[in-house]
C-alpha positions as CSV (number, residue, x, y, z in Angstrom):
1,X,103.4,32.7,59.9
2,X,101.3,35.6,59.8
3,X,99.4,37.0,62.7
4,X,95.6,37.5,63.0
5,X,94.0,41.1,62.3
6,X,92.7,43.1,65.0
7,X,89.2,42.0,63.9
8,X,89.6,38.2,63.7
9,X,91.2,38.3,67.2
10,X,88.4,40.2,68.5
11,X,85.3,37.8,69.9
12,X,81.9,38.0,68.1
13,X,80.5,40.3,70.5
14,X,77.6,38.4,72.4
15,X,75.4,41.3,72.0
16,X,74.7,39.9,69.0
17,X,72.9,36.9,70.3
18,X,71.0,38.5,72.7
19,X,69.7,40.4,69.7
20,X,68.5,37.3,67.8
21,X,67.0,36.2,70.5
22,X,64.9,39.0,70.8
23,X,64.0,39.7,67.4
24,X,62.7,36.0,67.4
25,X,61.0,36.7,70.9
26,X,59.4,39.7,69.4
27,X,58.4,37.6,66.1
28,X,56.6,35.2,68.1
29,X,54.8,37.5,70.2
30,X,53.5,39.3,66.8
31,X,52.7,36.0,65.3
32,X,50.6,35.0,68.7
33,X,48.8,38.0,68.7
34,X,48.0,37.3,64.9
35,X,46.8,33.9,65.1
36,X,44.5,34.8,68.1
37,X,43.1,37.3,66.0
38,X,42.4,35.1,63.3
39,X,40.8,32.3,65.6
40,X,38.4,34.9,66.7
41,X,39.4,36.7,70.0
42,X,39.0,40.1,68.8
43,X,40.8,41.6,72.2
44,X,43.4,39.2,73.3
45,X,45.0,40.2,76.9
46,X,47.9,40.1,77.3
47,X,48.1,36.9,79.7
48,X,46.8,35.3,76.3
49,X,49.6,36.7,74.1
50,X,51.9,35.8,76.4
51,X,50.6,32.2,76.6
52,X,50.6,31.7,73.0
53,X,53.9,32.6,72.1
54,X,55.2,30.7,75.4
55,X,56.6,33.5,77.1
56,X,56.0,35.2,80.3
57,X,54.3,38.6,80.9
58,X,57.2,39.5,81.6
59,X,59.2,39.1,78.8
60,X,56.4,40.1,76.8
61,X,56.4,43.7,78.1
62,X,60.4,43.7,78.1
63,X,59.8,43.5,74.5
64,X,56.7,45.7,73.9
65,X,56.3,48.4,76.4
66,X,52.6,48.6,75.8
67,X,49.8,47.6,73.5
68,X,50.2,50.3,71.1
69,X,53.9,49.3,70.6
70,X,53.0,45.9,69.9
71,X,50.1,47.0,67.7
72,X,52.6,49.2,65.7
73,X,54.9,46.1,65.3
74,X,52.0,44.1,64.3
75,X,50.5,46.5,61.5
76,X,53.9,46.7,59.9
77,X,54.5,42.9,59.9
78,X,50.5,43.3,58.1
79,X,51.5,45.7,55.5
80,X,54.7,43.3,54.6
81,X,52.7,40.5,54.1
82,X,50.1,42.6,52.2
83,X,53.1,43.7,49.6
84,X,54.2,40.5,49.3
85,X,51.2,39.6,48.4
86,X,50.7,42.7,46.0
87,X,51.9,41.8,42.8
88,X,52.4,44.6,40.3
89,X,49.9,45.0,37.7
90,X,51.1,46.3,34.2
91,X,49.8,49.7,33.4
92,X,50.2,48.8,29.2
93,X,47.3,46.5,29.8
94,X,43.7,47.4,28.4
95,X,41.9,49.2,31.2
96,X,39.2,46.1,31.6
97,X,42.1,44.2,32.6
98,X,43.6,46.4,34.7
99,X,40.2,46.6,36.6
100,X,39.9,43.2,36.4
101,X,43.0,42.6,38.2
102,X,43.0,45.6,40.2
103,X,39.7,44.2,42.4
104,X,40.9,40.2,42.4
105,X,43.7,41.3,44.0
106,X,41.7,43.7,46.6
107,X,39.4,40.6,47.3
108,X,42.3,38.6,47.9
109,X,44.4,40.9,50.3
110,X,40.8,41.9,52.3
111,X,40.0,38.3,52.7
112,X,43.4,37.8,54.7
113,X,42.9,40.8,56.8
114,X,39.7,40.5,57.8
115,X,39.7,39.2,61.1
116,X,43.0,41.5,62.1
117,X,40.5,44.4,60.7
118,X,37.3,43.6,62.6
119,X,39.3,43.4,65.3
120,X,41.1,46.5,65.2
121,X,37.5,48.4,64.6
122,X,37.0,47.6,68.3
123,X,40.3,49.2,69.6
124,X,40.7,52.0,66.7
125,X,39.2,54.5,68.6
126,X,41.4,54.0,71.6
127,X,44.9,53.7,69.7
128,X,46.7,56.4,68.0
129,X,49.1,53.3,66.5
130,X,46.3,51.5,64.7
131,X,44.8,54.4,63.4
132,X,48.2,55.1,61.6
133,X,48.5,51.6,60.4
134,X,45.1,52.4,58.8
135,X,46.1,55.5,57.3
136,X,49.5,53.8,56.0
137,X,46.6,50.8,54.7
138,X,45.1,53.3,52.9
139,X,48.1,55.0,51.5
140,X,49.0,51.7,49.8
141,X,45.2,51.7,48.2
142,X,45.5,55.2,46.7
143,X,49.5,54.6,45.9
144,X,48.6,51.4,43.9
145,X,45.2,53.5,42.1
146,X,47.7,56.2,41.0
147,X,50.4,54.2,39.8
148,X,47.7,51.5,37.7
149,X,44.9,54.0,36.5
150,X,47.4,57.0,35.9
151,X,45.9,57.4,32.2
152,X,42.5,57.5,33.1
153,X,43.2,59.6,36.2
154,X,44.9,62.4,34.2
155,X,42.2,62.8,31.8
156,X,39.9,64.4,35.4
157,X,42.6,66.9,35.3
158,X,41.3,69.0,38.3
159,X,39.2,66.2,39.3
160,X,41.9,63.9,39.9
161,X,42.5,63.9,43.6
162,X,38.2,63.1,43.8
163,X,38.6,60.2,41.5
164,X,41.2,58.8,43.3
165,X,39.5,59.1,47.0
166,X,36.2,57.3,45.5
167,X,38.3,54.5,44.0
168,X,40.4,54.3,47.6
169,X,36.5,53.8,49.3
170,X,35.6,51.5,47.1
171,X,38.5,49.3,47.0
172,X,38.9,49.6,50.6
173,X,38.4,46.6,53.5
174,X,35.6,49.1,55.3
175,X,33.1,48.5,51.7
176,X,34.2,45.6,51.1
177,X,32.7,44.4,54.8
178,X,29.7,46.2,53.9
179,X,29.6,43.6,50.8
180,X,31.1,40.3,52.5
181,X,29.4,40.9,56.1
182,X,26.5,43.3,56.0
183,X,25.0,42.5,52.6
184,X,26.3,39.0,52.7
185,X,27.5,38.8,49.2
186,X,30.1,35.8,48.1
187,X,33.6,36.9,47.3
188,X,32.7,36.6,43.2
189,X,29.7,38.7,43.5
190,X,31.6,41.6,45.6
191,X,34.3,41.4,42.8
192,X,31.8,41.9,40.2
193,X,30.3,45.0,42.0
194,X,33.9,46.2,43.2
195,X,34.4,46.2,38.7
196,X,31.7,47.8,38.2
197,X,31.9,50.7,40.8
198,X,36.0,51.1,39.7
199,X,34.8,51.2,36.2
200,X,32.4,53.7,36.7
201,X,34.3,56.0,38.2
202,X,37.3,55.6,35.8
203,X,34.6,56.3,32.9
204,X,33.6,59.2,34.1
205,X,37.5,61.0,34.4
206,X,37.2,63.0,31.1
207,X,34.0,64.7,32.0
208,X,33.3,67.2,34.4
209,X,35.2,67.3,37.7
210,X,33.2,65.9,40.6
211,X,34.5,69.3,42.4
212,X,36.5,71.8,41.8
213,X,37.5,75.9,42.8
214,X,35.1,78.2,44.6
215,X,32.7,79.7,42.4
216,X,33.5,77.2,39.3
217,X,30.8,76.7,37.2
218,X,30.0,73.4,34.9
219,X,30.1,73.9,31.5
């Protein structure tokens, strides 16, 4: 009869369920914090967290050393869901349909962060983490613009990098509130007008740049 290896007599170390345990702990105390937002309490304590994912505060700083950790954690479990979401749009396609798509799925994705993003306006200011998770937010934006609108975007040539930050603004959650919550515009509306100002800027990437070198003069 043959004898066991080393590693099937060695016990499953039980490090290894302590580690579950905590990544589900840490789960739930993202997803409490997420569905408090999303009920409307734009600055949930942490006595509320805790409540919600049925821990103590205890265990809730054993697994987050401070807000701005658990705000990290939270903005990447955000941008997940946001790629998940994403789905990728076929650059082949005629560029009304690219446009067309481009903006549907904008509307989508801000209509399921809104409440985490009104929130985070109030703390932003306060917390290095959730301005990076914006910056990372915007990244997306301007990685998805490039990679849909690359044939349009090379005809600026040195205008390029302008095109590109005006279709980031406009496809961004902060215009889009301006639409949805300042202007009060329905969600079919705002899509139209989110068309129209992507289209307008992509029409205009063969003419003359919007900037360009010191001195440069319009021809």
């Amino acid at each position: 009869m043959g004898g066991m290896t080393e590693a099937e007599s060695l016990p499953t170390p039980a490090v290894d369920g302590r580690t579950a345990r905590r990544q589900r702990t840490r789960a739930a105390i993202v997803d409490a914090l997420l569905d408090l937002v999303r009920e409307g309490e734009l600055k949930p304590t942490g006595a509320k967290i805790a409540a919600r994912a049925q821990i103590s505060q205890r265990a809730l700083w054993a697994n987050f050393a401070d807000l701005e950790t658990l705000y990290q954690a939270t903005g990447r479990v955000l941008l997940d869901r946001h790629d998940e979401l994403a789905m990728d749009i076929p650059v082949d396609l005629p560029r009304a349909e690219r446009i067309a798509r481009f903006c549907a799925q904008r509307a989508e994705l801000h209509e399921l962060i809104s409440p985490f993003a009104r929130a985070n306006r109030l703390r932003e200011p306060f917390s290095a983490a959730l301005r990076r998770n914006r910056r990372r937010y915007l990244d997306r934006i301007a990685a998805d613009i490039e990679r849909v609108f690359d044939e349009e975007l090379r005809l600026a040539g040195p205008g390029r990098a302008d095109r590109v930050a005006a279709l980031v603004a406009c496809a961004s959650w902060s215009w889009w509130s301006i639409l949805r919550e300042d202007l009060a515009i329905d969600v079919e509306r705002a899509v139209q007008l989110m068309e129209l100002t992507v289209a307008g800027v992509l029409e205009t990437a063969a003419q003359v740049p919007i900037s360009g070198p010191p001195g440069a003069t319009p021809s």
